[in-house]
C-alpha positions as CSV (number, residue, x, y, z in Angstrom):
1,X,1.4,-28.4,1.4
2,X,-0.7,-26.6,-0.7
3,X,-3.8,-27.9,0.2
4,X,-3.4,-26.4,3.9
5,X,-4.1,-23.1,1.4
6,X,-7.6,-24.8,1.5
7,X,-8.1,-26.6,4.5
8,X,-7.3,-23.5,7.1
9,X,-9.5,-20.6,7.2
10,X,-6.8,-17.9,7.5
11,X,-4.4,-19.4,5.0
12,X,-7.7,-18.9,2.6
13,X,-8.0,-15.3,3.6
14,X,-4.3,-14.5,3.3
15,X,-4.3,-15.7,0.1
16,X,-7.4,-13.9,-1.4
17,X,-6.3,-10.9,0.4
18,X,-3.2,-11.5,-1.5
19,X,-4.6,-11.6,-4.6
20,X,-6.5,-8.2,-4.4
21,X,-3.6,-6.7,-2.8
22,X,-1.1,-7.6,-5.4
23,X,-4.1,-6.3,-7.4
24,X,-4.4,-3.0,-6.6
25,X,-1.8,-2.0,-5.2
26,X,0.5,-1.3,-8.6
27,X,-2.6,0.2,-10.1
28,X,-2.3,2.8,-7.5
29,X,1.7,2.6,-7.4
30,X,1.9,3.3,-11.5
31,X,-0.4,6.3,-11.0
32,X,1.9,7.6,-7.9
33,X,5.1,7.1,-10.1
34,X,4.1,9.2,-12.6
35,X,2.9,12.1,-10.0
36,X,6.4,11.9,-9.0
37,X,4.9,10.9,-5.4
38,X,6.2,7.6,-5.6
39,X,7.2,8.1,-1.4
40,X,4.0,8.8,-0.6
41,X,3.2,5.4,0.8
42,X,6.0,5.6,3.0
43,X,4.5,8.7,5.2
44,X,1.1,7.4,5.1
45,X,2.2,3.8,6.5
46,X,3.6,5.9,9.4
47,X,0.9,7.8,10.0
48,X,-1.7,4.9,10.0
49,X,1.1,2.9,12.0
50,X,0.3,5.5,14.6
51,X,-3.7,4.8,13.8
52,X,-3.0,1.2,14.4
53,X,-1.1,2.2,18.1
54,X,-4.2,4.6,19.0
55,X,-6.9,1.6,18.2
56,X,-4.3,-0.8,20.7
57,X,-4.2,1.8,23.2
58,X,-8.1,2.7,23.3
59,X,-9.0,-0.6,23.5
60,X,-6.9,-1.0,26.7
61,X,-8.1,2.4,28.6
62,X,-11.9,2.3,26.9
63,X,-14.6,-0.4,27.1
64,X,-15.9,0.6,24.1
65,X,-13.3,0.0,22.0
66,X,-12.4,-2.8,23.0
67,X,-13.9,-4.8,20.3
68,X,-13.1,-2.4,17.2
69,X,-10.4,-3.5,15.1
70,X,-7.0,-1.4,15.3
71,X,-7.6,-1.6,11.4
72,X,-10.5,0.7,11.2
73,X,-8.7,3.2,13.3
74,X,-5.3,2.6,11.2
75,X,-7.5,3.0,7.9
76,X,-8.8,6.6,9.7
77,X,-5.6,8.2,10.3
78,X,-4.4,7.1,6.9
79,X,-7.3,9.0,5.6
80,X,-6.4,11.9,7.5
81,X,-2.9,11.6,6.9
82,X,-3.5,11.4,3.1
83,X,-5.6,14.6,3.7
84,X,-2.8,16.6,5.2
85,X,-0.4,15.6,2.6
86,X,-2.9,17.2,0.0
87,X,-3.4,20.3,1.6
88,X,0.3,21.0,2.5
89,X,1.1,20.0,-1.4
90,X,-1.0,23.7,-1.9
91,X,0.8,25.4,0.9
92,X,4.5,24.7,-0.6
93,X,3.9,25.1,-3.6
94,X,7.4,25.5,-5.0
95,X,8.4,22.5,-2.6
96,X,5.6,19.8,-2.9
97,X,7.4,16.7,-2.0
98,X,8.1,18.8,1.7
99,X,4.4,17.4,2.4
100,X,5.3,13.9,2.8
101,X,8.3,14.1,5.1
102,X,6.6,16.3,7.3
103,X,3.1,13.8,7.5
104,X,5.7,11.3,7.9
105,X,7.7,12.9,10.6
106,X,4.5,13.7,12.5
107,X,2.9,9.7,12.2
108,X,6.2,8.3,13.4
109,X,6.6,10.9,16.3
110,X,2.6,9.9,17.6
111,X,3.4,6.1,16.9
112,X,6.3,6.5,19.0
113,X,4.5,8.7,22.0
114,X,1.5,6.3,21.8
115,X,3.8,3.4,22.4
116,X,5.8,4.6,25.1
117,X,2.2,5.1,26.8
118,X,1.4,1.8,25.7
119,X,4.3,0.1,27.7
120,X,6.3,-1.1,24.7
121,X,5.1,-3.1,21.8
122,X,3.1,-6.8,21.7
123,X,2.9,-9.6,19.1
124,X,-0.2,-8.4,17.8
125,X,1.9,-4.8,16.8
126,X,4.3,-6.8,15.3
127,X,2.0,-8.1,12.6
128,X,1.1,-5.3,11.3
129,X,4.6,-3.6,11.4
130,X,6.1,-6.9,9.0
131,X,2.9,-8.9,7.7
132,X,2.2,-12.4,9.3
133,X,0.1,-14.8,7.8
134,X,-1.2,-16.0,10.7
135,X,-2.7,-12.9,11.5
136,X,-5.2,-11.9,9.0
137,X,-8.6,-12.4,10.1
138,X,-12.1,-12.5,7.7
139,X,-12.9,-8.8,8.9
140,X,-9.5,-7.7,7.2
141,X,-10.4,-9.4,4.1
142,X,-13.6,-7.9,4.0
143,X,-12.3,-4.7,4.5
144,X,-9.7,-5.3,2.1
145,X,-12.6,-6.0,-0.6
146,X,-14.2,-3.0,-0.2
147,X,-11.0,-1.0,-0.7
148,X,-10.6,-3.1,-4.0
149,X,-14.1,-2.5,-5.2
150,X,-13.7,1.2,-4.8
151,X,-10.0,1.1,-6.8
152,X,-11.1,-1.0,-9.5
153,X,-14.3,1.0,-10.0
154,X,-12.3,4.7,-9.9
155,X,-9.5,3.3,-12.6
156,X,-12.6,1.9,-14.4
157,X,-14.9,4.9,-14.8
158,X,-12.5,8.0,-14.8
159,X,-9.4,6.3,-16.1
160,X,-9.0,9.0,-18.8
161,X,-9.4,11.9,-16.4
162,X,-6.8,10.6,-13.6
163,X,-4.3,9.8,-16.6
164,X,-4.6,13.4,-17.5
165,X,-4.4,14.3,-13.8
166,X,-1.7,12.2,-13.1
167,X,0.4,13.1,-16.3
168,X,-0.2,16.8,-16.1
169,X,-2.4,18.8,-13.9
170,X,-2.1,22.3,-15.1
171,X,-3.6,20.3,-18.4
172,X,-6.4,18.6,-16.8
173,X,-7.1,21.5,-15.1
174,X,-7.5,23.9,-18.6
175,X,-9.5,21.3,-20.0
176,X,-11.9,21.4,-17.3
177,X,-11.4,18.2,-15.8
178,X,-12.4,18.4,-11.8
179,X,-8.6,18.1,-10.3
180,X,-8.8,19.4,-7.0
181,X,-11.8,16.4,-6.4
182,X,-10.2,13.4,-8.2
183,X,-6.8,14.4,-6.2
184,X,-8.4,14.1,-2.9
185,X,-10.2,10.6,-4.1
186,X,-6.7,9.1,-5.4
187,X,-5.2,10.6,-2.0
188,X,-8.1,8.7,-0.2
189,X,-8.2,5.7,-2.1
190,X,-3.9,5.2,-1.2
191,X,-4.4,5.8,2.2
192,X,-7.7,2.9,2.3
193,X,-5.4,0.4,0.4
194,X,-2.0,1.0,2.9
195,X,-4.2,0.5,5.4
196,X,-5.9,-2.8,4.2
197,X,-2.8,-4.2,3.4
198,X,-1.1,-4.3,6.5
199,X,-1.8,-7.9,7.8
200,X,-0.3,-9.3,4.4
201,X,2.6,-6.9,3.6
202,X,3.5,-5.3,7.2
203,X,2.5,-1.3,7.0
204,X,6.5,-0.7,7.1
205,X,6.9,-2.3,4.0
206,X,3.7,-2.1,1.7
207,X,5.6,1.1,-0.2
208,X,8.0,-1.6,-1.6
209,X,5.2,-3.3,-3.7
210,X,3.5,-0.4,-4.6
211,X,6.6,1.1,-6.3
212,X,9.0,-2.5,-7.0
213,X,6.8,-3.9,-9.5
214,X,6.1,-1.1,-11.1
215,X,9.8,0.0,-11.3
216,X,10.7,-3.6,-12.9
217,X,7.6,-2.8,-15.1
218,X,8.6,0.1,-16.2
219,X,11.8,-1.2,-17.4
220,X,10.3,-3.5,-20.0
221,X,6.6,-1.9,-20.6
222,X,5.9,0.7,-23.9
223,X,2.8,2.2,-22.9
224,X,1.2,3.3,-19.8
225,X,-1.8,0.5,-19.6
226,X,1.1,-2.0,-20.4
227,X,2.8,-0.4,-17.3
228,X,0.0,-1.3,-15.2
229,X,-0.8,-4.6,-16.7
230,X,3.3,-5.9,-16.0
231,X,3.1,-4.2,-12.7
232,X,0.3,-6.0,-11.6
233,X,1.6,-9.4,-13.1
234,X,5.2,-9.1,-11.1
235,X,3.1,-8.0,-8.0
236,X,0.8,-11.1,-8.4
237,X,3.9,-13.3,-8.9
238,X,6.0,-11.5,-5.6
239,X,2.7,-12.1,-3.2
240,X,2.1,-15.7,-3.9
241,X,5.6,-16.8,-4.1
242,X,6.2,-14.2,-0.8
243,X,3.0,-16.2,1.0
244,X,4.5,-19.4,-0.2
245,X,7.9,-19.5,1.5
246,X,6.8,-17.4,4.3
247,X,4.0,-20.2,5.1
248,X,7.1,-22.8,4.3
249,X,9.4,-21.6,6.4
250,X,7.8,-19.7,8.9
251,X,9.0,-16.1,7.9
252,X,7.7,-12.5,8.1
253,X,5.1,-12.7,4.9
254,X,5.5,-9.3,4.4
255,X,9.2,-9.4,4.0
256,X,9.5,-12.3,2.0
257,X,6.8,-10.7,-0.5
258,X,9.4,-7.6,-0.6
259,X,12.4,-9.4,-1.4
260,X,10.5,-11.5,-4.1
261,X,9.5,-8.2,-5.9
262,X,13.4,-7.1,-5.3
263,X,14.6,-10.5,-7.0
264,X,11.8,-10.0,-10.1
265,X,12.9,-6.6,-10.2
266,X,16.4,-7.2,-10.6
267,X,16.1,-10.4,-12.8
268,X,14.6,-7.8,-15.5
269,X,17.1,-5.5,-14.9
270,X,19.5,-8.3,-15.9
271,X,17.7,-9.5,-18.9
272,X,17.3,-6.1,-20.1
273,X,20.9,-5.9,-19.7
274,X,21.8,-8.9,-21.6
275,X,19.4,-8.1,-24.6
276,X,21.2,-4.7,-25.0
277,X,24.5,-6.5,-25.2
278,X,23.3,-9.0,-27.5
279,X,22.0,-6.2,-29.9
């Protein structure tokens, strides 16, 4: 069984885009979590849902886009979504989190006009709704390592200013540190990943692993970089055991990588539990 994981090009792909995915993706959740933004990822998916729909659509009625991947388009709207959100966050300004219903309102109204226009959905739509294995092609995994690299080398060379942005932005802002920029990068940068990770995790359901590991994570961790460092070792463990006994038994990858990060989460609930009775 597990040397199909070798023998079969996409099963190699899913899995290395599994690994940067479960990567990444609670190093950006830990960041929105403390930003109190933490449904974020649930407007964007919409919106680049509805990305996703325009790229099917144009590649029916237009020659030329025939051969573009929905992805790109998906990974443009998410950009733009991600965009909007950050300019309505200025506009209520006593009311903040009003900027992701409404992005998220709007992405699932297009998605649903585009379809109807569409004729209904089609397998291919269906992947990147719930994540199939099947499904993931070398292009998404190169696109996936791009978004990576540019993650990886944010955290790594202004780690100190987007804590400080993150944990307090009137703060960063005093002390100089260029907010209204590193904002609009991290807004990017969330909207690039959601967008990468559709084939894997399904683009309904790639909040749950940005925010579940990091919740159980949370639970257990006493420092921020310890935060990150749990997250992304309960988000390692729910993708590969998720692409596991999806591949076994022929589920939705992206739903079995959800409920595997539900089960961790709620095993440390329990143990947490248990050690404060034992006390």
């Amino acid at each position: 069984m597990l040397a199909d994981w070798w023998q079969y090009d996409f099963l190699r792909y899913t899995l290395l885009s599994g690994v940067l995915i479960g990567l990444i993706c609670p190093i950006l959740g830990t960041f929105l979590i403390v930003r109190r933004l933490s449904m974020m990822a649930d407007g964007l998916s919409h919106v680049t849902l509805s990305g996703v729909a325009a790229g099917m659509l144009l590649s029916k009625k237009v020659a030329f886009f025939s051969a573009v991947n929905p992805l790109f388009m998906g990974m443009l709207f998410s950009v733009i979504g991600s965009l909007f959100i950050e300019r309505l966050r200025k506009v209520f300004k006593a009311h903040q989190d009003l900027a992701i219903p409404i992005i998220l309102s709007s992405g699932l109204g297009l998605f649903t006009v585009l379809i109807s226009i569409a004729d209904g959905f089609n397998a291919d739509l269906y992947s990147y709704l719930f994540g199939k294995i099947v499904t993931v092609t070398v292009t998404d995994l190169y696109a996936l390592f791009g978004v990576a690299f540019l993650v990886l080398a944010t955290v790594f060379l202004i780690y100190k200013e987007l804590f400080a942005v993150s944990l307090d932005e009137e703060f960063a802002r005093v002390s100089g540190v260029s907010y209204r920029v590193i904002n609009l990068w991290f807004m990017v940068l969330v909207a690039l990943t959601i967008a990468a990770s559709m084939r894997i995790v399904g683009v309904l359901l790639i909040s749950a692993l940005i925010t579940l590991p990091v919740a159980a994570s949370l639970q257990i961790s006493g420092s921020f970089r310890q935060t990150i460092f749990l997250a992304i070792v309960f988000a390692e463990t729910s993708v590969l055991g998720g692409l596991y006994f999806a591949y076994l038994f022929d589920w939705a990858s992206g739903g079995t990588i959800v409920l595997m990060a539900v089960l961790i989460l709620l095993v440390v609930l329990a143990v947490k539990k248990v050690r404060v009775l034992f006390r």
